[in-house]
C-alpha positions as CSV (number, residue, x, y, z in Angstrom):
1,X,-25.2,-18.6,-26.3
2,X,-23.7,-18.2,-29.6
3,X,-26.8,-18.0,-31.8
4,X,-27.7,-15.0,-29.4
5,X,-25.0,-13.2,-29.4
6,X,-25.0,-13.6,-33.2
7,X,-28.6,-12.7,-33.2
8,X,-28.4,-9.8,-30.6
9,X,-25.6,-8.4,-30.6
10,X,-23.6,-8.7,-33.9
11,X,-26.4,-8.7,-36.2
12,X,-27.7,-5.2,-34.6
13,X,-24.6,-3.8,-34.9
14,X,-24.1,-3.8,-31.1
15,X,-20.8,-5.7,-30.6
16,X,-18.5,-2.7,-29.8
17,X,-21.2,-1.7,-27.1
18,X,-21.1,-5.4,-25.6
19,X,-17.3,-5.8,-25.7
20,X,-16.9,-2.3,-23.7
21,X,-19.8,-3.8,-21.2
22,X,-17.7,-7.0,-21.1
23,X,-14.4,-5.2,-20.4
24,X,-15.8,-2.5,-18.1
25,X,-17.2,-5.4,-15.7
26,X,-14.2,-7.6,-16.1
27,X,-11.6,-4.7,-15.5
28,X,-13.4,-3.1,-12.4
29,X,-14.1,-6.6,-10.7
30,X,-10.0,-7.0,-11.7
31,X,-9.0,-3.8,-9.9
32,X,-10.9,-3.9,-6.8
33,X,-9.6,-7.2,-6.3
34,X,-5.9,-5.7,-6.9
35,X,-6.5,-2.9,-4.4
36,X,-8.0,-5.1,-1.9
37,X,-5.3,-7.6,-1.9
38,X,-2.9,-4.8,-1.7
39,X,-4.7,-2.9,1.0
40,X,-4.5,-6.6,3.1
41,X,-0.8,-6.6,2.1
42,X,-0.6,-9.5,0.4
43,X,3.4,-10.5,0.2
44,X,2.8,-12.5,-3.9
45,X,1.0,-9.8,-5.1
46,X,2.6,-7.3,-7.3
47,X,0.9,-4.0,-5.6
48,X,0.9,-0.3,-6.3
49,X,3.1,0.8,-9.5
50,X,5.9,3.9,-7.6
51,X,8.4,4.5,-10.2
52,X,11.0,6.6,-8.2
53,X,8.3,6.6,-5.4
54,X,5.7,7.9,-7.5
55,X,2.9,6.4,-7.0
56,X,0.6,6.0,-10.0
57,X,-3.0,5.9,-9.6
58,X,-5.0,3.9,-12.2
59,X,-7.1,6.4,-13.6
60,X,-3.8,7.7,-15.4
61,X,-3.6,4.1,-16.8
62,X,-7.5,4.5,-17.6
63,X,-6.7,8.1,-19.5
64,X,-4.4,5.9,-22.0
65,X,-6.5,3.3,-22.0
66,X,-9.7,5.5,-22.8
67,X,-7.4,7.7,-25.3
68,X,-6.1,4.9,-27.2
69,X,-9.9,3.1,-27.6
70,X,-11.1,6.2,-28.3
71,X,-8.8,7.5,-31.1
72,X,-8.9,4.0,-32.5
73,X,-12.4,3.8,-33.2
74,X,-12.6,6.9,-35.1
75,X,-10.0,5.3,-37.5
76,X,-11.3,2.0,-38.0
77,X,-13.6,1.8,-40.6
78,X,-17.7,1.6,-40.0
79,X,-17.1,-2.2,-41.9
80,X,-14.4,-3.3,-39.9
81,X,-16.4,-4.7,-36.4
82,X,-13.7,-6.8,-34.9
83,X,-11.6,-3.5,-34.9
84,X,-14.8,-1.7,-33.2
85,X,-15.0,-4.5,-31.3
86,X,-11.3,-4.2,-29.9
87,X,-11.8,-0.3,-29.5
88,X,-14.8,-1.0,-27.8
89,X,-12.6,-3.1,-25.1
90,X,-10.1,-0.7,-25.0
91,X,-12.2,2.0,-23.7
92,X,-14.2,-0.1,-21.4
93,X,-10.5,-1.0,-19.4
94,X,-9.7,2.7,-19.2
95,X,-13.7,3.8,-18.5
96,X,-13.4,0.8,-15.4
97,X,-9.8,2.3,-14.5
98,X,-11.1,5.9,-14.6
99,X,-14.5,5.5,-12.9
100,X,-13.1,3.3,-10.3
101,X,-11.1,6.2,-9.1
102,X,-13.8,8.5,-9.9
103,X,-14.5,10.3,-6.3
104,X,-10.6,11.2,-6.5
105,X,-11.4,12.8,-9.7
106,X,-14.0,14.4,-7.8
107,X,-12.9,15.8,-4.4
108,X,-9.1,15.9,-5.7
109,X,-7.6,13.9,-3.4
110,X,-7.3,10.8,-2.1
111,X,-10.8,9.4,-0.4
112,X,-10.5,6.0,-2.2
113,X,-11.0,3.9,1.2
114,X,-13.1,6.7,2.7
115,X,-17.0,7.1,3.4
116,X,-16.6,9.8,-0.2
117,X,-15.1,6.8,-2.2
118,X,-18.2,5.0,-2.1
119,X,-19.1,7.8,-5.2
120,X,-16.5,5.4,-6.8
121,X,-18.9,2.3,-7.1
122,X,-21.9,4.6,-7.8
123,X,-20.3,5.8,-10.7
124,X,-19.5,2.5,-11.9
125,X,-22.8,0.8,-11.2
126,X,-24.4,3.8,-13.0
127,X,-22.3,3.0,-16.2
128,X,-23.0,-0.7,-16.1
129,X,-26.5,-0.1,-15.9
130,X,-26.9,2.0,-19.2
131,X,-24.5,-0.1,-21.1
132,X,-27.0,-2.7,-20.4
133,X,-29.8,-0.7,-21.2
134,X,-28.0,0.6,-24.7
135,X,-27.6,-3.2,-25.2
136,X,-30.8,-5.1,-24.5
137,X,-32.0,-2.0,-27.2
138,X,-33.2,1.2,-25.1
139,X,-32.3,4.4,-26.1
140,X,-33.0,7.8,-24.0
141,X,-35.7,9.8,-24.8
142,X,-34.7,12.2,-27.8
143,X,-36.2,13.9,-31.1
144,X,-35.3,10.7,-33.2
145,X,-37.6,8.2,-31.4
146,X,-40.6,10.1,-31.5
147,X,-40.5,11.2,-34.9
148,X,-39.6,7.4,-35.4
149,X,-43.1,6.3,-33.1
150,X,-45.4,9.0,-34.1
151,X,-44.8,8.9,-37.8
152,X,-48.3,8.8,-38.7
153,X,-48.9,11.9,-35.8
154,X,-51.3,14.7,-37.8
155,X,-49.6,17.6,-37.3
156,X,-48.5,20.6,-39.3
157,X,-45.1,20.5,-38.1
158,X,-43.8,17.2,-36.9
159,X,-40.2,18.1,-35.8
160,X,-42.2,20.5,-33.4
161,X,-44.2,18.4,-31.6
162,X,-41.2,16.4,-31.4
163,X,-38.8,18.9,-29.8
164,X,-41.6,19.6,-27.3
165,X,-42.0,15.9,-26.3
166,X,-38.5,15.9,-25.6
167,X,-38.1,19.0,-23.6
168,X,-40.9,18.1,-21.6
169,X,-39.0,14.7,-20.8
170,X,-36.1,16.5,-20.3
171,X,-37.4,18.5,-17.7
172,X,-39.4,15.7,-15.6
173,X,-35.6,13.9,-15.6
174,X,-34.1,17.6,-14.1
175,X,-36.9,17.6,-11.6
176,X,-36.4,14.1,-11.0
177,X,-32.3,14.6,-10.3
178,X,-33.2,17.8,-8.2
179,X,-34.8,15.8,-6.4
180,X,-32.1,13.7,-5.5
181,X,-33.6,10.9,-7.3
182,X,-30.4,10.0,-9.3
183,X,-31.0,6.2,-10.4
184,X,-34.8,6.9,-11.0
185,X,-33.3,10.0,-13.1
186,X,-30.9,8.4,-15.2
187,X,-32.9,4.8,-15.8
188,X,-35.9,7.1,-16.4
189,X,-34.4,8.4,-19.6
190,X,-34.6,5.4,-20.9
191,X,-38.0,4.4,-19.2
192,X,-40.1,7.4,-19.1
193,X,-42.6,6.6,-16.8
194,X,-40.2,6.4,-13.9
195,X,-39.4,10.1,-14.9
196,X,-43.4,11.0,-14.2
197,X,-43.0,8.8,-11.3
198,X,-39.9,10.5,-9.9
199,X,-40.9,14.1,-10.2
200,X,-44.3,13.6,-9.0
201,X,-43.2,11.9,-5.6
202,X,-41.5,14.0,-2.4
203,X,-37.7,14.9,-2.8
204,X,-35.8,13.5,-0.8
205,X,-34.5,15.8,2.5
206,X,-30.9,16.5,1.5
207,X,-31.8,17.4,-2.0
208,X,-31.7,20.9,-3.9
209,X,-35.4,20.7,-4.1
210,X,-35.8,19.8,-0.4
211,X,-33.7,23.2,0.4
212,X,-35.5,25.3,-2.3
213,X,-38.9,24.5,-1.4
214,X,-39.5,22.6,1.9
215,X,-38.6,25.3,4.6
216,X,-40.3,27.5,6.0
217,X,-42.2,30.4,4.4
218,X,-43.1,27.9,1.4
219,X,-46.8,26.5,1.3
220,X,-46.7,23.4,3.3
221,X,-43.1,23.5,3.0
222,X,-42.2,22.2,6.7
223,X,-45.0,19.4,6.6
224,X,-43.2,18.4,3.3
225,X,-39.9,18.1,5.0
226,X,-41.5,16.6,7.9
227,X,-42.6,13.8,5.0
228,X,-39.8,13.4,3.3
229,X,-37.3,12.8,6.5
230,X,-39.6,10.4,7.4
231,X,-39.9,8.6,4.6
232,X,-36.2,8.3,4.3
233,X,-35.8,7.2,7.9
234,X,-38.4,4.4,7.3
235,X,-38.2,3.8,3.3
236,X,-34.9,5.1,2.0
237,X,-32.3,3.6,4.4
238,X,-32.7,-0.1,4.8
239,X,-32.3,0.5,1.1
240,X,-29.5,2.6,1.0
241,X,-27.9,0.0,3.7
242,X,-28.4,-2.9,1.2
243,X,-26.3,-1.3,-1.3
244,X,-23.3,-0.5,0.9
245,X,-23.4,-3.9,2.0
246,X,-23.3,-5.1,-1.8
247,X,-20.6,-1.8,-2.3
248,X,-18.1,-3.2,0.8
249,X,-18.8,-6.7,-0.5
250,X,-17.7,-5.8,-4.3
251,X,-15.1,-3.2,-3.1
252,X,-14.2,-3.5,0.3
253,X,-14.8,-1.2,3.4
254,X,-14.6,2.4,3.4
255,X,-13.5,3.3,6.7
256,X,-10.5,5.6,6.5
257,X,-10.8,9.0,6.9
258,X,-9.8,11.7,3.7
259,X,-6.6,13.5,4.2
260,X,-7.1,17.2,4.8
């Protein structure tokens, strides 16, 4: 385990990037386990922090946490890794503490324990999973890359050819995302394939795309919507029922309805 991490991660320079996956995972998995005990009212545990009955949510613990991680990696020196490393697990506690309260950030107000909180695990799954891909060694589609993969490309202009490249990757990811394709979207900036995947299939029925271009009046547009509920119905949701089962396993149940 050693010789890989040394081989892996410290010798390609990706240490800070692996102590903020490290602290992100190990923070979150702390929290909702804090929450959880606290919604159960357990009697030993500490519970919510109310100074003068203020309660304070943890995403203003996050902000700090974020702020100080942050700010510190800027003024550690590029030689300095264990500092990088520390900043790197500095932000990843305040990224866990902000995104774990991220659908309050969102609606602005509390929907923690609500159906709307579950944006709250979304948001951290998303970050997990490209930490992990910025880690194994993926990195998103960009001008850099293809220069770097076409050096040997004969053309007049490479930079141009490489803009366009990117662009056009860009805008299979947008179609992709209007499509309310989001993990397909996101992973697919870092695999493009699933990108020319994504933008090619049916959007999904609750999506801009769906509402732009599957009604009637547009070519085929009903038969399209027609396809797409279906396919959600049939495809889509013993899918989307997996994850909240893995979501109310990780997090708890969200079963408490938003305050107006």
């Amino acid at each position: 385990m050693t010789s890989w991490l040394d081989l892996h991660v410290v010798q390609t320079d990706r240490l800070p990037l692996f102590t903020f996956l490290v602290a992100l995972v190990v923070t979150f998995a702390f929290i909702r386990l804090s929450v959880r005990l606290i919604r159960a009212e357990v009697k030993w545990w500490p519970g919510n922090v109310t100074p003068g009955g203020l309660h304070i949510h943890h995403v203003v613990f996050g902000v700090v946490f974020m702020l100080i991680g942050g700010v510190t990696s800027l003024a550690v020196p590029p030689e300095m890794e264990i500092g990088r490393a520390i900043a790197g697990a500095l932000f990843g506690i305040g990224a866990a503490l902000v995104l774990d309260e991220f659908a309050l950030i969102l609606h602005l107000k509390d929907v923690y324990w609500s159906e709307k909180g579950r944006t709250s695990i979304d948001a951290v799954f998303v970050a997990i999973a490209i930490t992990g891909l910025l880690l194994i060694g993926l990195r998103p589609i960009g001008v850099v890359d293809f220069i770097e993969a076409n050096a040997d490309v004969d053309a007049s202009n490479p930079v141009l050819w490489a803009v366009g490249f990117t662009v056009l990757n860009l805008s299979f990811a947008v179609v992709t995302l209007l499509k309310g394709k989001i993990w397909t979207g996101l992973v697919g900036l870092f695999v493009p394939p699933l990108i020319y995947v994504g933008a090619a299939r049916l959007a999904r029925p609750g999506s801009p795309w769906a509402h732009w271009f599957y009604r009637a009046g547009r070519p085929r547009g009903l038969r399209k919507m027609r396809r797409a509920v279906w396919r959600e119905r049939r495809l889509r949701r013993p899918l989307i029922e997996a994850k909240i089962a893995v979501q109310e396993f990780i997090g708890g149940r969200h079963d408490h309805e938003p305050p107006h």
